[in-house]
Every structure is written in structure tokens, then in C-alpha cells.
C-alpha positions in Angstrom: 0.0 0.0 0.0 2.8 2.1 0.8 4.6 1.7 -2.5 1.2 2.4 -4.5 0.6 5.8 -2.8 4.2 6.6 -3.8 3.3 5.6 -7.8 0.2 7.7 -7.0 2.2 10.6 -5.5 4.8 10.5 -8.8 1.5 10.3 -11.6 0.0 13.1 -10.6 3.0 15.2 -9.9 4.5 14.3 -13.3 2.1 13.2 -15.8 2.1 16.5 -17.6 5.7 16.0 -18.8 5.4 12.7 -19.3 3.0 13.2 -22.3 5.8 14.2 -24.2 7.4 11.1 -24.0 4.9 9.0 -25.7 5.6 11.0 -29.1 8.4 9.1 -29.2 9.0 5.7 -31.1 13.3 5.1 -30.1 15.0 5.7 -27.0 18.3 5.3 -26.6 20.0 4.0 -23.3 23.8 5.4 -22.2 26.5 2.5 -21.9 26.7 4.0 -18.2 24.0 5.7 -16.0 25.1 9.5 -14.4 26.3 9.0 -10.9 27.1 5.2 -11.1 30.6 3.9 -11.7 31.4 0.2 -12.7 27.8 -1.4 -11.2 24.2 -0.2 -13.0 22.7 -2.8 -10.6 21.0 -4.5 -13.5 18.9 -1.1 -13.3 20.0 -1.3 -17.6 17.8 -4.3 -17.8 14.5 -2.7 -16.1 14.6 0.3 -17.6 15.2 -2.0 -21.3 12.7 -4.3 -20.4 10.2 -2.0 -19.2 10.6 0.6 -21.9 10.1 -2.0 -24.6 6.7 -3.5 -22.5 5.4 0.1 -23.2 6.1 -0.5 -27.3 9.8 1.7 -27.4 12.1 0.7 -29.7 15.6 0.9 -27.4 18.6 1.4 -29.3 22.4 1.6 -28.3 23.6 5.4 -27.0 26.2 4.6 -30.0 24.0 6.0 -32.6 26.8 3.3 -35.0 24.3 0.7 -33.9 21.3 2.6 -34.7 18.5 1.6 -37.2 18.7 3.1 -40.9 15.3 4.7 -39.4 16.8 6.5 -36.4 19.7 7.3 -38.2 18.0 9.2 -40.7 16.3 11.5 -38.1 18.6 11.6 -35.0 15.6 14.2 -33.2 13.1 11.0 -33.1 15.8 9.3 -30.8 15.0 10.7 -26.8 18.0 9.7 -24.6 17.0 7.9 -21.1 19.4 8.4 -18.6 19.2 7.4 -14.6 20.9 9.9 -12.2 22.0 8.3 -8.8 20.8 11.1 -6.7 21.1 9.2 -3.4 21.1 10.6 0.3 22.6 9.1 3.4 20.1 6.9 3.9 18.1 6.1 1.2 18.6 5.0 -2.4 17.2 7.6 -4.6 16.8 7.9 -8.6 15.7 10.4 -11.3 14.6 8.9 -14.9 15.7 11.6 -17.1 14.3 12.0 -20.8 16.3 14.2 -23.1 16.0 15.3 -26.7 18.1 15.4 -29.5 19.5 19.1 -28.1 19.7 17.5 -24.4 16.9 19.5 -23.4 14.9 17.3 -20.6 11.5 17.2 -21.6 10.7 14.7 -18.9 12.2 14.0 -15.6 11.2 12.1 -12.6 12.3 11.5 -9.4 11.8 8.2 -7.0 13.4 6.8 -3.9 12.8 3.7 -1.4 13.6 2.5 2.1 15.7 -0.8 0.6 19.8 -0.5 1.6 20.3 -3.3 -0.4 21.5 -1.7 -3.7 20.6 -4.0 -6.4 17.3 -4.1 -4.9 16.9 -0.8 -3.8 18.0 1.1 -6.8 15.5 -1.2 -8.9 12.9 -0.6 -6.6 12.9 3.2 -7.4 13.3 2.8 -10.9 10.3 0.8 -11.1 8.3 3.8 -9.1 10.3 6.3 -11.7 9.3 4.0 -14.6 5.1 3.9 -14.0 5.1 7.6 -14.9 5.9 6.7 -18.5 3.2 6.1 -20.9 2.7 4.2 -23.8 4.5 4.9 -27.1 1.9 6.6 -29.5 5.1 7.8 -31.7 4.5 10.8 -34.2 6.8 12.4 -37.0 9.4 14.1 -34.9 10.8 16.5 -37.1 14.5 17.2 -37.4 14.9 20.6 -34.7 17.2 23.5 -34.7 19.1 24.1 -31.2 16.3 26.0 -28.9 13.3 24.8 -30.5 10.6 22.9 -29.8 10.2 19.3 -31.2 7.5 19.8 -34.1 5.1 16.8 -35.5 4.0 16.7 -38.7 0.4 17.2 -37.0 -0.5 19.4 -34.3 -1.1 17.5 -31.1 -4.7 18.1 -29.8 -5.4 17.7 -26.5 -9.1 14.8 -25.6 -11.1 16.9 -24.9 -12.4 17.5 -21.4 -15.7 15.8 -19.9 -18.0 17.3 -17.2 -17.7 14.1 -15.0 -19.3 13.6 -11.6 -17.0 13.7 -8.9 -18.0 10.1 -7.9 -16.0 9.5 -11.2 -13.0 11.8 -11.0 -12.3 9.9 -7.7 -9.5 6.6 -7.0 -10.7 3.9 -5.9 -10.2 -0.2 -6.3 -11.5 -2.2 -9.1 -11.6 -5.5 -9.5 -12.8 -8.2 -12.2 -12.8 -11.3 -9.9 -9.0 -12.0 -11.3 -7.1 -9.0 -10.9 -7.6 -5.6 -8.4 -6.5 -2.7 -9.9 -6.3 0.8 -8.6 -8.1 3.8 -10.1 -5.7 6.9 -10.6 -7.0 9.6 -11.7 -4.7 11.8 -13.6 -7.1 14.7 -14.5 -10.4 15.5 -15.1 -9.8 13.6 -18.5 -7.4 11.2 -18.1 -6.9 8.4 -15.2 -5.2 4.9 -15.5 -6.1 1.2 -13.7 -3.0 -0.1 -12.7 -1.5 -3.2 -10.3 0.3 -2.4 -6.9 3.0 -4.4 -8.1 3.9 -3.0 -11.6 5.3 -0.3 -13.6 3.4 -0.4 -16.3 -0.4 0.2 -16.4 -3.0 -1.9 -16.7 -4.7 0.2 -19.0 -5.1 4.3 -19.9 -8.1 6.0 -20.1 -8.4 9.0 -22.4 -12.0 11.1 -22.8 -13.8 11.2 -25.7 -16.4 13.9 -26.8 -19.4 11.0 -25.3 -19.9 11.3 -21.6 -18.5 8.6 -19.4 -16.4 7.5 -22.4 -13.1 6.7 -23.0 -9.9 5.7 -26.0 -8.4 2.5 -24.0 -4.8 1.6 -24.7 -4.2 -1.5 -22.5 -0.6 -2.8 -21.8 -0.5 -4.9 -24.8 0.1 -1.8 -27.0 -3.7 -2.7 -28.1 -6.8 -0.1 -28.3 -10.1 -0.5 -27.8 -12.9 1.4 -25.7 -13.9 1.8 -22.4 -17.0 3.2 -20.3 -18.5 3.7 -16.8 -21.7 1.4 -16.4 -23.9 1.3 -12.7 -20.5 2.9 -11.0 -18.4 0.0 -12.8 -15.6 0.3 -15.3 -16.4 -1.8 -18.4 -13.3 -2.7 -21.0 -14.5 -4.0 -24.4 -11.4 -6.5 -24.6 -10.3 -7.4 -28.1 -10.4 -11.2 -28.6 -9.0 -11.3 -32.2 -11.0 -11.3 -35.5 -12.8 -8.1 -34.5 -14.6 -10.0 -31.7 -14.2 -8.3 -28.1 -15.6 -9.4 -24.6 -17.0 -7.1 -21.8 -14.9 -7.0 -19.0 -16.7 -5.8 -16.1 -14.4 -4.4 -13.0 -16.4 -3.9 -10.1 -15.5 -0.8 -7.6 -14.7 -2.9 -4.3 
């Protein structure tokens, strides 16, 4: 419980900057992580493993092992980096995001009560790493130093619902297999997600229909969502255009 309200704490505190992120197809990972010498405490293979769950492509920092792809467009590479920024007593991370002029567009900061520093250190990366969302990659256009990255489409923000407040609040859901928590992000955006995991169980954006919502689920796949009786209903794709209703029920 403790470590939830910690991912809780670090979504609503930096969700704004991690939109960004998700424009974003490649990210590159450093051969070493700022603050660490010899030992990354496997912290390489989280953030890899993790990244690529959320549908990154990771490449090399050596842009010589880039794809043709990346290569061709250096500003749709962002460049993750993890900053030991630990105190006396506790081991303490940032995830820094950075873009092809090394300006952070994205940066978040976690820590936990683990000594151990294997597990410690992985431990706040994995509170760091829930504030990332989904790749939904656009045209990142090549930038001049001081300047915005541009897509070849402007980015509209969903827009905003009048919800009831019974609706705007967290809560616990579950479906009889899994409990999620509800957290809501704004008044048009909230995620389900597991106390035990990084990576959400599925984001919720608004549509223009009341009580609505665009689903991306942690597969990478999209389908819809809606509140029915005080419930949260997820029309789960089942292959061939078929989809199930998955009813979670607020505990």
C-alpha cells in the first residue's frame, strides 16, 4: 500500500511532462547511468525491459548501432538516462528524458527505504518507470538548437468531460482475477493499474461521449472503455474483431 501511494504521489505530480514522451517511437540507453561507476545494478535491464513492454524501440547510445530509421532522423531518438541522486540513507533515482539538443522534456524522481543496492536502486526505478506512458510515436521533425520538437500534425489535447466527482475519484476495481487501482490523472485522463507494476494496466483517455473513453491496454492494443452502474467496463479485443465485456467492479 505504501509503495502504491508513492506511484500515485509521482502520476499526478509528473504526468504533464510525461505526455511528451509517448511522441516518441526510439530511446536510446547510455553504456553507463550518471552517478554510477562500474555497477548499474542490473537497473539497464529494467529500464530495457520495461521501456520495450510500453512498445519503445531501445537502441544503443552509440548512434553506430542505430537503425537506418533513427539514423535518418537523429531528433526522433529521446536519450534515457538514470541519475543516482542518493542521500545518506536512502537509495534515490531520477529517470531523465532528453531530446536530440539535451533539453529534458521529462524527468522524474523516486526513492525507497531498501539499503540493499541491487534491490533498492531497482525498486525506485520501477516507481520512476510507472510515470511513462505508452508509445503513440509521431513524426518528430529534425529541430534547430532552442526549439521545440514539431510533429508533422498538431497535437490536440481529448477533450475535457463534465464528470461527476464520484467518477473523478480513485478507488479499487476488480474483475474477480485482478484488483487494480483507479488513478485519476485529471479530469480527462486516469489509469487502472496493479500495486505491483510499472506499467499500467490500461489508460483511459476522454472522448467527446460522456462517461467514455480511448483504452490503450498494456499490450500496446486499443479498444474502448466506459463507466456502467458505478463500474468500469473494458471491451477487450479477442482477435477477428470479436471483443468481450470485462466488467471491474469498484470494491
Amino acid at each position: 500500500m505504501k509503495k502504491l501511494s508513492t506511484i500515485i504521489a509521482a502520476l499526478c505530480i509528473t504526468f504533464s511532462y510525461a505526455q511528451k514522451v509517448s511522441d516518441y517511437q526510439y530511446i536510446a540507453l547510455p553504456e553507463k547511468f550518471s552517478g554510477f561507476k562500474n555497477d548499474q545494478y542490473k537497473m539497464d535491464v529494467l529500464l530495457s525491459k520495461t521501456l520495450k513492454q510500453k512498445q519503445y524501440v531501445v537502441v544503443s547510445g552509440n548512434r553506430s548501432q542505430w537503425t537506418a530509421e533513427a539514423n535518418s532522423n537523429p531528433c526522433s531518438v529521446l536519450n534515457a538516462d538514470v541519475i543516482n541522486d542518493s542521500g545518506f540513507l536512502r537509495n534515490k533515482v531520477v529517470l531523465e528524458f532528453k531530446d536530440c539538443n539535451g533539453k529534458v522534456i521529462a524527468s522524474q524522481k523516486a526513492s525507497t527505504s531498501i539499503k540493499e543496492f541491487e534491490e533498492g536502486f531497482q525498486d525506485a526505478l520501477r516507481q520512476a518507470l510507472v510515470t511513462v506512458p505508452v508509445s503513440s510515436p509521431k513524426e518528430i521533425q529534425m529541430q534547430v538548437a532552442g526549439q521545440e520538437a514539431q510533429s508533422s500534425e498538431p497535437v490536440r489535447e481529448a477533450p475535457r468531460q463534465n464528470v461527476d466527482n464520484s467518477s473523478n475519484q480513485s478507488g479499487k476495481y476488480t474483475n474477480g482475477k485482478v484488483s487494480l487501482q483507479k488513478v485519476q490523472i485529471d479530469d480527462s485522463q486516469f489509469i487502472l493499474v496493479e500495486s505491483n507494476s510499472s506499467v499500467p494496466f490500461a489508460t483511459f483517455k476522454s472522448t467527446s461521449k460522456k462517461d467514455t473513453f480511448k483504452v490503450k491496454l498494456n499490450s500496446g492494443e486499443s479498444t474502448i472503455g466506459y463507466y456502467e452502474n458505478g463500474n468500469i467496463v473494458i471491451e477487450m479485443p479477442k482477435g477477428n474483431d470479436d471483443y468481450s465485456k470485462e466488467v471491474f467492479i469498484l470494491k
